[in-house]
C-alpha positions in Angstrom: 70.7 135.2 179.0 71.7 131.6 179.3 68.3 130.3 178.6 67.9 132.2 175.5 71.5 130.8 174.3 70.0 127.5 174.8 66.6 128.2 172.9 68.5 129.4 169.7 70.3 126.2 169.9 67.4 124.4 170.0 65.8 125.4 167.0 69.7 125.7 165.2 69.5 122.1 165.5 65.9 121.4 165.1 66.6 123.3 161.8 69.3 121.1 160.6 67.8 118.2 161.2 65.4 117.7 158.0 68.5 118.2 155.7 70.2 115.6 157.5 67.8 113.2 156.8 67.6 113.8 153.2 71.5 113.1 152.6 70.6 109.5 154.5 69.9 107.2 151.9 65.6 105.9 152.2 64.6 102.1 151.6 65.4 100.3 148.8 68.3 100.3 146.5 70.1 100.7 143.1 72.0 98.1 140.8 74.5 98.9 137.8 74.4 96.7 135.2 75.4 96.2 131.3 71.9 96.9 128.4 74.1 95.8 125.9 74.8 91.8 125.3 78.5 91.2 127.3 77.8 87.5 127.7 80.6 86.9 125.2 83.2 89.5 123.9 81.9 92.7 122.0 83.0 93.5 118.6 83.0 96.9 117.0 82.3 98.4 113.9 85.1 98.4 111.4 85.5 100.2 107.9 88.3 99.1 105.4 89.7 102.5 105.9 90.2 101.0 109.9 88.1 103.8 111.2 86.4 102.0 113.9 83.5 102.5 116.0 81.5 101.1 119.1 78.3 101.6 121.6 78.1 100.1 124.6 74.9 100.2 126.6 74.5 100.5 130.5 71.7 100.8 133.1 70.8 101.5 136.3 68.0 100.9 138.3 67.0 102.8 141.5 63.9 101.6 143.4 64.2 104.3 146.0 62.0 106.9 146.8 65.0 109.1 146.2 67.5 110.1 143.5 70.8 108.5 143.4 73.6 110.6 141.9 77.1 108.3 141.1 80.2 109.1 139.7 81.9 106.6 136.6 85.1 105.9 136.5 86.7 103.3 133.4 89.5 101.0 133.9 91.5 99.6 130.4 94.4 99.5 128.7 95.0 102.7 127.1 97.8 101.6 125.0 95.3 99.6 122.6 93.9 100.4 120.2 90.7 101.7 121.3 89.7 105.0 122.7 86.5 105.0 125.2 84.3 108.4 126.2 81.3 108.0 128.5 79.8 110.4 131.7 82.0 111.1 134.5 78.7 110.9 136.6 74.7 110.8 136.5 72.0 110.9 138.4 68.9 108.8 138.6 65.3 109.5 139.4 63.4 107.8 141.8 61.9 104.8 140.8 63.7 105.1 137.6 65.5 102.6 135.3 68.0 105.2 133.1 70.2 103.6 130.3 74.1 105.3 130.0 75.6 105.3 126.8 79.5 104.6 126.1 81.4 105.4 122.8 84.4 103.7 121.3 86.3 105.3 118.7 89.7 103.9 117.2 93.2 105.3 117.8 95.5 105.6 114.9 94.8 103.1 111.6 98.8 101.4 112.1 97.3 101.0 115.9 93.9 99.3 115.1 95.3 96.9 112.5 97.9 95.9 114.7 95.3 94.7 117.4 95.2 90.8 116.6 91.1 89.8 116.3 92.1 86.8 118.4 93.0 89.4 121.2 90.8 91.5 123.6 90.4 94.1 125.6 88.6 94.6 129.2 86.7 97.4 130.5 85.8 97.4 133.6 83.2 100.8 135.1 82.7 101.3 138.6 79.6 103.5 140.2 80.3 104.8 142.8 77.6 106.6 145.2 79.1 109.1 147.7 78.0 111.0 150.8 79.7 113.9 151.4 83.0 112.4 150.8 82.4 108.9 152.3 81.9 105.8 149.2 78.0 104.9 150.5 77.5 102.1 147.6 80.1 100.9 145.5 79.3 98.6 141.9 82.0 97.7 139.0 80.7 96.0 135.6 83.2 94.3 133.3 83.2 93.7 129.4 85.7 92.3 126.4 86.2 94.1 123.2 87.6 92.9 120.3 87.9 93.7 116.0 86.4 92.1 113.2 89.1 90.0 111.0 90.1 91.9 108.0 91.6 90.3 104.6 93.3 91.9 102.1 95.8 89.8 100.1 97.4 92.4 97.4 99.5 91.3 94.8 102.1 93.3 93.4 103.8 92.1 90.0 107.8 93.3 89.6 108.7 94.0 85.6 111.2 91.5 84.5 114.8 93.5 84.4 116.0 91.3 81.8 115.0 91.9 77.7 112.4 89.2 77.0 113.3 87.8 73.6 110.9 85.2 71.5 112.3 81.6 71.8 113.0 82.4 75.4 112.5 82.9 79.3 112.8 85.5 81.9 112.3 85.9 85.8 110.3 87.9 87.7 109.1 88.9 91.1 105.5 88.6 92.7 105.0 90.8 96.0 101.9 90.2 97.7 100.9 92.3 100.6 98.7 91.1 103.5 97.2 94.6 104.4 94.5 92.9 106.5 95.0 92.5 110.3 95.4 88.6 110.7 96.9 86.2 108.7 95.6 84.9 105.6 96.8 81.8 102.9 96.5 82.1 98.7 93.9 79.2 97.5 94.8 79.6 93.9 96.8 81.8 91.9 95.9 82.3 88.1 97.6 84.7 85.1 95.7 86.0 82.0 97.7 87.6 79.1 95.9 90.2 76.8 96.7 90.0 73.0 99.7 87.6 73.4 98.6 84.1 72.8 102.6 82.7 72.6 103.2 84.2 75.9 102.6 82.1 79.4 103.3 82.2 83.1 105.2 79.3 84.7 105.6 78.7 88.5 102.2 79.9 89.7 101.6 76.3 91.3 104.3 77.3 94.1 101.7 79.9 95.3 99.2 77.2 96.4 98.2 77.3 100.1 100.9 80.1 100.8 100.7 81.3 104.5 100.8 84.9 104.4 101.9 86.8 107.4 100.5 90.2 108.2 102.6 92.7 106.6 104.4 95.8 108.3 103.6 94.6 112.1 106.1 92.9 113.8 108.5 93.4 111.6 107.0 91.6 108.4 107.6 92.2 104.7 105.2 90.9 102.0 105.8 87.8 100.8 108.0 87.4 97.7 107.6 84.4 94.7 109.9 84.0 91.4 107.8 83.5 88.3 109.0 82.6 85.2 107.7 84.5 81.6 108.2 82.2 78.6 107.6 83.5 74.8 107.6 80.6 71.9 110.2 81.4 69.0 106.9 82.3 67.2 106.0 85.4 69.6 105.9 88.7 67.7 107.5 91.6 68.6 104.7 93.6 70.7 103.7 94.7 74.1 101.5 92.0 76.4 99.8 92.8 79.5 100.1 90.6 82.0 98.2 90.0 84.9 98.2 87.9 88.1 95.1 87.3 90.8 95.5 85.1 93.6 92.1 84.5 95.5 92.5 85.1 99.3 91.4 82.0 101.9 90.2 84.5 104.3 87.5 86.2 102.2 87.2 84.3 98.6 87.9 87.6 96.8 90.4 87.5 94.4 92.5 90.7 93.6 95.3 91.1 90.7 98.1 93.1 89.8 98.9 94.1 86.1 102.1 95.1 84.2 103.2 95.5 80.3 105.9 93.3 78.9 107.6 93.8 75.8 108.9 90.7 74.0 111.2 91.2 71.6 111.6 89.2 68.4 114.3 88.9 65.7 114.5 90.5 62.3 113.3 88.2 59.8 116.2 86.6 57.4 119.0 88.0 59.5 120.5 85.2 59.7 120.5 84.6 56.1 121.8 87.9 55.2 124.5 87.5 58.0 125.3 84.3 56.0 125.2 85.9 52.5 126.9 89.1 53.7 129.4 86.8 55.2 129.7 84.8 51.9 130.2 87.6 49.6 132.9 89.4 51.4 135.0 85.6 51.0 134.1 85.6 47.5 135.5 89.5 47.2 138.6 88.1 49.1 139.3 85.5 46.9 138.8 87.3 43.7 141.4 89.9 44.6 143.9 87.5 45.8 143.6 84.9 43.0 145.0 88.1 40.5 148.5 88.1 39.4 151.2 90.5 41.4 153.8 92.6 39.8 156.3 94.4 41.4 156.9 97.8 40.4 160.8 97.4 40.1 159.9 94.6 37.5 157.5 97.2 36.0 160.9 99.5 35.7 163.1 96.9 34.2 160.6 96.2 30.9 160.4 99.6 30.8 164.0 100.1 30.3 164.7 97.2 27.9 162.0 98.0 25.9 164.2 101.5 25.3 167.3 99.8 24.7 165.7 97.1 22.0 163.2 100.5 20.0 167.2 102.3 20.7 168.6 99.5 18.3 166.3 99.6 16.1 166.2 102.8 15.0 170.1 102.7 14.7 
């Protein structure tokens, strides 16, 4: 009985054996590495509606007479603005050099435009080969993303909240919005009037080389300017569209903002007729007052003497 209990042991274990061996890595080896360029700091796609988007490119190369199977795991900063989907795990032939492909999507628009281009972000994958549930080979990669720079210098002209009249000036504001995600600076600003050629713009030269901060991160409004609208004692009444580009250092375009003034003139001759008017009534004044006055008791008394003298008379 006892030497059958040992036979069947035997061959249990003789049994086992092969599938032992195949869990023990065989000669030669595996290496992780990046397909995609990492030398210097990737940068991803971005669309002017921020929507971004980003491949990375890995590899790895098993020169083994055996498959390798790894897990992934990715190491960044998840409160940036950029949101990273690749394999949990894969698994690679023999004597096989398989590429792993890596997404990157943005998070929300006010997140990715807040992301400075001058900033970065590191990734860092590990592979890691297991047996059982002991770490057999262990290899980490590392990469830097970044954004594009985006400009967008928007100006925003403010009607005048004073009446302009012809023969004078009024104020009014210029907002300009830097809706881009770094800061940007106004080469040249320039205003063009349609159908009023006694209407100008003054005060555009203060624009010049403006440094403008991006606006609605960190706290930033657009910047604001005072221009001045001056109409000639000539100018007609009429409407007169104004508009105002500045040209943006950061991408050469040039972008403008529009609005409609109405310049108001005054009535022709109404000065003279004030004068006239105002003349005639003095000459109505002095007419009446230069006429003789009676007073009505005086009236009475001729009355009554004149009855007494015709009395007489007729007596």
């Amino acid at each position: 009985m006892q030497s059958r209990t040992w036979v069947l042991s035997f061959l249990l274990l003789v049994g086992m054996m092969p599938l032992a061996q195949a869990q023990v890595p065989s000669g030669g080896s595996w290496e992780l590495g990046w397909a995609t360029d990492m030398d210097s700091t990737y940068t991803v796609d971005l669309e002017d509606d921020w929507d971004l988007t980003g491949t990375l490119v890995m590899y790895i190369d098993n020169t083994r007479a055996n498959e390798v199977s790894v897990d992934f795991t990715y190491e960044y900063d998840e409160d940036g603005p950029f949101v990273i989907d690749g394999p949990e795990s894969a698994s690679i032939s023999a004597n096989t050099n398989d590429t792993i492909t890596i997404t990157i999507t943005g998070a929300s628009a006010d997140e990715v435009r807040a992301f400075s281009p001058t900033s970065k972000l590191s990734l860092k994958i590990t592979a890691e080969e297991t047996l059982g549930e002991t770490s057999v080979n262990t290899q980490e990669i590392e990469g830097d993303i970044s954004t594009p720079r985006m400009y967008r210098l928007l100006p925003n002209a403010n009607q005048p909240t004073d009446v302009l009249y012809a023969g004078s000036w009024v104020e009014f504001n210029l907002e300009v919005s830097n809706m881009g995600n770094i800061q940007d600076a106004i080469v040249s600003a320039e205003a063009s009037i349609r159908g009023c050629p006694h209407l100008s713009v003054t005060g555009l030269e203060s624009l010049k080389n403006s440094v403008v901060d991006v606006t609605d991160i960190g706290g930033n409004e657009p910047a604001n300017y005072v221009l001045r609208l001056e109409a000639s004692i000539s100018h007609q009444e009429r409407g007169c569209d104004v508009t105002v580009a500045l040209e943006s250092e950061g991408d050469g375009n040039t972008r403008s903002s529009t609005m409609t003034v109405q310049v108001v003139a005054p009535k022709e001759n109404s000065a003279n007729s004030d004068t006239e008017d105002g003349a005639s009534e003095d000459d109505e004044t002095s007419d009446s007052s230069s006429l003789p006055w009676i007073h009505p008791i005086e009236i009475f008394f001729v009355v009554f003497l004149t009855s007494l003298l015709i009395r007489r008379f007729e007596q």
